[in-house]
Structure formats: structure tokens, C-alpha cells
N, C-alpha and C positions, 0 to 999 in steps of 0.2 A: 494627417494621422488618422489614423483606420480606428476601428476599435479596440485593436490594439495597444494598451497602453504602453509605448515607448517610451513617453515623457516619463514615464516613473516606475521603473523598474518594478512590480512586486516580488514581495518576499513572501516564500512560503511559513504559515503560522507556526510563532516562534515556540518554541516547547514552554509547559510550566514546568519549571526547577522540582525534583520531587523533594517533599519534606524529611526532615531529619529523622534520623530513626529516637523513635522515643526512648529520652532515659528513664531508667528504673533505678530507684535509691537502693539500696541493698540493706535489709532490713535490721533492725539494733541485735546485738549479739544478747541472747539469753545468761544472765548471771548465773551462775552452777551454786547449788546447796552446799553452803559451808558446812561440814563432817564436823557428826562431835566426837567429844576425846578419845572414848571406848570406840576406836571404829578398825580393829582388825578388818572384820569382815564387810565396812564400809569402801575402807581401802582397798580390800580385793576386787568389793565388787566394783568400784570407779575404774580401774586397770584394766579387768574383767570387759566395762564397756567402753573405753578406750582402746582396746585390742578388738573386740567388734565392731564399735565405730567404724576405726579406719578399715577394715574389710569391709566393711559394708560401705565405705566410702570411696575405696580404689575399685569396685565392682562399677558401683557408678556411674564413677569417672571413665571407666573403660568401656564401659553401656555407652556413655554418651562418647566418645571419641570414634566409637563403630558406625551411632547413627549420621555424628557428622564429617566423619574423614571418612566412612568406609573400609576401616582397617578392621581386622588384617583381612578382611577378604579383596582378593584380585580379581583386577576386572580385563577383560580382553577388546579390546576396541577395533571392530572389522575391516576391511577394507571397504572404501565408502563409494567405492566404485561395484561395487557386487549390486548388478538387477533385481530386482523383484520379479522370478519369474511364474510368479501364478499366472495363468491362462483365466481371462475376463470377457466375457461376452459382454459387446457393445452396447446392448439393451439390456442389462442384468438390470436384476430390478431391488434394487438395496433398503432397507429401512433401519431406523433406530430399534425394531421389536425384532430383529434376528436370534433368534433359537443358538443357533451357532458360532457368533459371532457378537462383537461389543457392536453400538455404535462406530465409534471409530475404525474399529478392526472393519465393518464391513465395508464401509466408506472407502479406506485404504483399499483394500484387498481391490474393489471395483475400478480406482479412479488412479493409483501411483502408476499404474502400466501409461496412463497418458500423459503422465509428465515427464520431463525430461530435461538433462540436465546441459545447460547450455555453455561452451567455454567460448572465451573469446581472445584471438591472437593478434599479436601487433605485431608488425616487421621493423626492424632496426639496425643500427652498426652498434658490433660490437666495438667500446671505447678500447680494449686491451689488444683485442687481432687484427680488428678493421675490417671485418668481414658482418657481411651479414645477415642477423640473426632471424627467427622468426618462434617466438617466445607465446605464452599464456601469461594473461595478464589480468585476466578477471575471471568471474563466472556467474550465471544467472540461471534462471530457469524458462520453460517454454510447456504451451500445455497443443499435445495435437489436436488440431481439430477438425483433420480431413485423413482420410485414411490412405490417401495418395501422395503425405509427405506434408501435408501444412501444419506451419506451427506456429501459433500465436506466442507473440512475449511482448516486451516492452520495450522500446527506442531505446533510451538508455541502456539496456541489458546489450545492443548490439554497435550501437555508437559509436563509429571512429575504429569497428573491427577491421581486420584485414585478411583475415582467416575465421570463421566460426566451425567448431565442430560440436554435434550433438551426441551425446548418449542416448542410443533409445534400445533398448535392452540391454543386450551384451556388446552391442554394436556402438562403436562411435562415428560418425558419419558426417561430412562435410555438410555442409548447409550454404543454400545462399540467399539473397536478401530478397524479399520479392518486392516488399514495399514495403516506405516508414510513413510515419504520420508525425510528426515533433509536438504537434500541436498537441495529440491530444498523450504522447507516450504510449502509443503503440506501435507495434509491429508483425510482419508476418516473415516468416523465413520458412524453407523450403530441403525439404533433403528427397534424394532419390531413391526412394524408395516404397512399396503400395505393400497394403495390407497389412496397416500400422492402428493398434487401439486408439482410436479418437475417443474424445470423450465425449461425455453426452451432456450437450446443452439442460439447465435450468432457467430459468427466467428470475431477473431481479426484478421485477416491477411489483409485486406483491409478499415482498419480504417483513417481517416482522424484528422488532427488537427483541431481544431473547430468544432466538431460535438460536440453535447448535451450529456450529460449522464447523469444519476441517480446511486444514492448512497443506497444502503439500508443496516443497519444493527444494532447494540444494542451498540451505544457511550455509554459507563458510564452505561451501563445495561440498558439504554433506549430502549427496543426492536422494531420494525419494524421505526425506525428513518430513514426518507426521505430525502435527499439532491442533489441537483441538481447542476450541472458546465456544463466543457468541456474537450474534451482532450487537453491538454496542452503542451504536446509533446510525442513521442512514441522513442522504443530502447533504453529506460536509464539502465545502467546494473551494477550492485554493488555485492560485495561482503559482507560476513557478519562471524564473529567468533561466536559459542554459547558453550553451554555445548554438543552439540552433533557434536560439528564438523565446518565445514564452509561449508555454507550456499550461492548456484550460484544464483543470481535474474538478470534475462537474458530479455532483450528487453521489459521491465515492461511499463507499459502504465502509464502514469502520469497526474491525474487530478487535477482540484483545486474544485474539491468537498467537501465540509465538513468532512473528516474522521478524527477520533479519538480514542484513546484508546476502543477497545471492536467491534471495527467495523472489527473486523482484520477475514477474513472467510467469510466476507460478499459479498453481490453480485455488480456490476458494471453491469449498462446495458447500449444496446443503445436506440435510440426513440422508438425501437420497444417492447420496455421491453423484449431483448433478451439478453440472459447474455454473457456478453464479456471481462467480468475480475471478476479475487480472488481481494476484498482490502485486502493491506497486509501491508503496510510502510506507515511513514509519516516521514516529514522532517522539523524539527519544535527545538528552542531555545526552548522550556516551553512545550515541551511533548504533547501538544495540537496540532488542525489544527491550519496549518498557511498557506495554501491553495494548499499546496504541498504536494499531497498522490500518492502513487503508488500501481497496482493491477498488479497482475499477469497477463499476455494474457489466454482467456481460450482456444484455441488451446492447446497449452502446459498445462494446468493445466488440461484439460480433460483425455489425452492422458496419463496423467500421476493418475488419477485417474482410468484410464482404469486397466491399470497394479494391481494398488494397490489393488483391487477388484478384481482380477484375479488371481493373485499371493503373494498378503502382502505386495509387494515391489514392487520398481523402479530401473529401468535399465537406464546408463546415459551410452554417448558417453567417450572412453577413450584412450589418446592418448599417456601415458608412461613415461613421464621426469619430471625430477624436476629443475625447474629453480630459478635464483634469481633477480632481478629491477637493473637494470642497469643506473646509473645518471651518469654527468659530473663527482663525485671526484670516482665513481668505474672505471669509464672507464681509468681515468688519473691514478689512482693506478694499475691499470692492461694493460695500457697499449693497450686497444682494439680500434675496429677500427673502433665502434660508438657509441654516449654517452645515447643511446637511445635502449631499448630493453628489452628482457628477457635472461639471459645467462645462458643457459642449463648446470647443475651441471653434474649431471647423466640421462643415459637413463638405464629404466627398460629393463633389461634382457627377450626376449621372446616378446618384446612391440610392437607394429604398428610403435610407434617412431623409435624403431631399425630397421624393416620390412623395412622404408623408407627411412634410410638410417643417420638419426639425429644422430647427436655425441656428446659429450661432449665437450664445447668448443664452440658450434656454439652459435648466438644469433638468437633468431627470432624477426622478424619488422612484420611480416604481417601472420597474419592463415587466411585463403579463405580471405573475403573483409575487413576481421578487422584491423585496425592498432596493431600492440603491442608494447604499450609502458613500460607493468611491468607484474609483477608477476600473481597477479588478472586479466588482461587483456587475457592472456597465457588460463585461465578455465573459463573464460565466453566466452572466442572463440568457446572452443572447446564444453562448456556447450549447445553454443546456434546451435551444428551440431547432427546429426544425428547416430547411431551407423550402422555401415555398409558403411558410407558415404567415400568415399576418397575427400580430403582436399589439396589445394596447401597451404604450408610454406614455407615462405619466410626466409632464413638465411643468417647472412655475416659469412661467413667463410673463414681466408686467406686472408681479407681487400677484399673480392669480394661479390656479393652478388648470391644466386644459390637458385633457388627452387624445393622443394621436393615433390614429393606426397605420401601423407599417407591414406593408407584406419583404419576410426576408429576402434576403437571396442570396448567392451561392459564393464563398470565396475563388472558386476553382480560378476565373481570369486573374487572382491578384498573387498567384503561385508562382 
């Protein structure tokens, strides 16, 4: 067992339930002034504002029935296939202090020409004629990032496709796979044709919490769909099991921008409508936003687009052992010398782990500045290093604790 952990499936972090909406008591009703006897003109005037009351009270009700049905105003909802066709120069240069333009609005106007809306087909028999079909069965999104037809998105966005077409203007356009990665959930696909708005790279390695960003991609096949937050926190790292394996999402950026179903491939920018993250997760009871989405950093998702365009594949950092999660009732059943770790089963024969000197038996607490506290922790350590890189690990070995250096190395032979 590799660093992969097979023995134990991870599950991606399970959502917190959100809380009930608060009740509100509805407040004690006001006793009305008992009328004394001589009250002609009491009586009229109580009638008086019971007759304006209720108009002042169906005004209201009807105020508030506009704000929240929208009635009677109609609304026309477009075709969602209609392009954005503003013309954007590839180095515009955007900011949140535009004269002309919102925030948002300039963002947009620079960065929707490079996204694009991705469908994906499956081929089938029909059960009714027996003949067969070839059908849309999902859709995601894809951000270009070469002007000769590259386009980044996400493995799952193209997964098990058998036909993909792109939308990239008015044009809808075949695509074919150039290379996947499962491991990390990316992708690159390809269409024929040059002289396509790429976007323009930003860099995630110096991002801030609280900074602005825009969302762009095709929620629900709604294609160039705008949404705007902030970063929310950055380093969140999960694992994931699919049909193609398990799945490292390493130091993912976390927004509460609006992302949804079909936005998965889509772009994240920052003020400058520069692209700084894959959307790829969300974290939601009901499958929808619930204002916790996660993009990939595009450092890493370039980097690894680089490859795929160069070679088909991706090359990940690897470091040779198969571990298992170590709690309070394993440590009390075996008797170890802390309840807290990963406890290395086996080490790979020929491994860096071996090179370094890891055993069978050791636990590790710490790879370079990560803590480890399990299994999943053990390959999003090592996911989020470098190949070539050497690593201190930290192990108790013999109730002591003793660190190792490992120099990585390359998954590519175990592909």
C-alpha cells in the first residue's frame, strides 16, 4: 500500500447541518379604548380608522407581496445560451476603482469571454426503438487558457464523456480530451480552433482573506453566470474516493461565492479579473450553494495543466508507505505510544520512505509543517510537496520521537 490510503476509503468533510431559522413570538395584541356613552362621533371616528386601517393595511400587504413574489411585474428570462459578445483584450487591465464600470461589471466584461460552457454526451440504446442514441447528460464549465484551443476544467466535469461540445462564443465546438489527472481533478480538453480570449493568469500564493472575487461559470447550464464574495479562508484540504481512484484537493481556496452544480471547471478571479482558482466543490445539505465553495489554487492547477498538454499526464510527489488512522481504541489495542497519527503498515520496497530510513511500526505526527493526524493527512502532506523535494517526518518510534529526511519522488512509474 502506497500512500494512498486504500485500506480506508476517505470521505470528503461532511457538511454542518445549517440551523433553524429563528422563531419570532408574534407580539401580544393591543386592548382598544373602551368608548364612552356620548360617543357619536367616537363611533364614527373608530369606523373612520377601521376604514383606513384596512387600506393602509391591503397597501401593505400588497407592498409586501411585490417585494416578495415580484408581482404584478413580469419578468422575461433569456436564452442562456446567448454569448457575451463584448471584444476583451487579453491584457486589459481591470480594477475594482473603474470610472465606468462596478467592480464586478469590470471583472465580468474582461474575464466571461474566457469561460466557457462545457456539455457533455453519452452514447446509448434507446430502451423503446433500440437504436442508438447519443444524448447530453450533464454540463460544466471550462476556462481557456491558450489561445490555440486549451481548456482547462475538471476530470469530473468530463468523466466517462463520449462526445464533449464547448460553447465558445456563438460557436459550439467539439472538444477532445488532451489529458486527465483523477488524482488531483483536473483537466485539459482541446477544440479546433486559434485566436480564442485566454485568460489571464493571477497567482494564488499571496492571496488574502477578505479580498473580493468573482465567480464565473454555467450553474444549471446557465452559461456565463456572475457571482461575486470573498475568500473565506484558504489551505482547506480533503480527500475524496470516485470511480477513478482517490482524489488529493490540497490547499483549496474557499469562497462564499455562489457556486453550483455545472459551475465545476469554471473560473475564480481576483479584482483584477485575473484568474486565481479551478471552481470545483461545494459543501452544502441540498446539493446547492450554501455559500461554501472551493476552487482549486491556480498555481497548482496550471502547473499541472502544463504537464497534461505536454505529456497526457501528471506527475505527483511520492513518498512509499502504507499507513492506517491511529485513535484512542487502536492505540489502547496495540498498545502504542500515541493515540494520535498515521501507523506505517508497510514501506514500499525501493521507496524514498525506505531511502529515509521509515519502518514498519513507526507512526508519523508531522510531514514538513503539517500535523498528521490520519491516513488522508499522510497524502495531502505529501500531495501538497514537490517531487525532488526532501521533507522532514516526524515519527515516534520506541515511545521517542526521531525525525527523518526524505527526499520525494515521482509517482509517474506507479501509473
Amino acid at each position: 500500500m502506497s500512500d494512498y490510503p486504500e485500506s480506508e476509503p476517505p470521505v470528503a468533510p461532511a457538511p454542518d447541518s445549517p440551523a433553524p431559522p429563528a422563531h419570532v413570538d408574534p407580539a401580544p395584541p393591543v386592548a382598544a379604548p373602551v368608548p364612552k356613552e356620548r360617543a357619536p362621533c367616537g363611533i364614527l371616528a373608530i369606523v373612520v380608522a377601521a376604514i383606513v386601517g384596512g387600506i393602509v393595511g391591503a397597501v401593505l400587504v400588497g407592498v409586501l407581496l411585490i417585494v416578495v413574489l415580484g408581482y404584478p411585474v413580469s419578468q422575461t428570462i433569456t436564452e442562456v445560451s446567448q454569448p457575451v459578445t463584448t471584444t476583451v483584450s487579453d491584457t486589459a487591465s481591470v480594477g475594482a476603482s473603474g470610472q465606468d464600470a462596478s467592480f464586478a461589471e469590470a471583472v465580468a466584461t474582461k474575464l466571461t469571454p474566457s469561460v466557457v460552457n462545457v456539455a457533455i454526451k453519452q452514447t446509448g440504446v434507446d430502451r423503446f426503438t433500440g437504436q442508438q442514441v447519443t444524448q447530453t447528460v450533464g454540463n460544466g464549465s471550462g476556462v481557456i487558457i491558450r489561445q490555440d484551443g486549451y481548456i482547462l476544467t475538471n476530470n469530473h466535469v468530463v468523466e466517462g464523456a463520449d462526445a464533449i461540445i464547448v460553447t465558445v462564443g456563438m460557436e459550439d465546438l467539439p472538444a477532445k480530451v488532451v489529458g486527465t489527472d483523477p488524482s488531483s481533478d483536473l483537466a485539459v480538453i482541446k477544440v479546433d480552433k486559434t485566436g480564442l480570449p485566454a485568460v489571464e493568469f493571477g497567482s494564488s500564493a499571496n492571496l488574502r482573506i477578505g479580498e473580493p472575487v468573482v465567480a464565473i461559470g454555467s450553474p444549471f447550464g446557465l452559461e456565463k453566470t456572475v457571482t461575486t464574495g470573498i475568500v473565506s479562508a484558504l489551505g482547506r484540504s480533503s480527500v475524496a474516493q470516485s470511480a477513478s481512484g482517490i482524489t488529493a484537493y490540497t490547499s483549496l481556496i474557499q469562497t462564499d461565492a455562489s457556486i453550483n452544480p455545472g459551475n465545476s471547471g469554471g473560473a475564480l478571479a481576483d479584482a483584477d479579473g485575473k484568474l486565481i482558482g479551478i471552481n470545483t466543490l461545494i459543501q452544502s445539505t441540498s446539493g446547492a450553494s450554501a455559500g461554501i465553495g472551493f476552487a482549486i489554487p491556480v498555481d497548482f492547477a496550471k502547473s499541472v495543466a502544463d504537464e497534461l498538454i505536454a505529456t497526457g499526464r501528471a506527475t505527483h510527489p511520492f513518498m512509499g508507505v502504507g499507513t492506517v488512522t491511529i485513535d484512542a481504541n487502536v492505540a489502547a489495542q496495540y498498545g502504542l505510544a500515541t493515540e494520535a497519527g498515521a501507523l506505517v503498515q508497510n514501506v514500499v520496497e525501493g521507496s524514498p520512505a525506505q531511502a529515509g530510513g521509515l519502518k514498519a511500526g513507526d507512526i508519523i505526527v508531522r510531514i514538513a509543517d503539517k500535523k498528521v493526524l490520519s491516513v488522508e493527512d499522510v497524502f495531502t502532506a505529501i500531495r501538497s510537496q514537490k517531487v525532488g523535494q526532501t521533507i522532514d517526518v516526524l515519527v515516534v518510534r520506541d515511545a521517542g520521537e526521531m525525525t527523518l529526511k526524505v527526499k520525494l519522488g515521482s509517482d509517474a512509474a506507479r501509473q
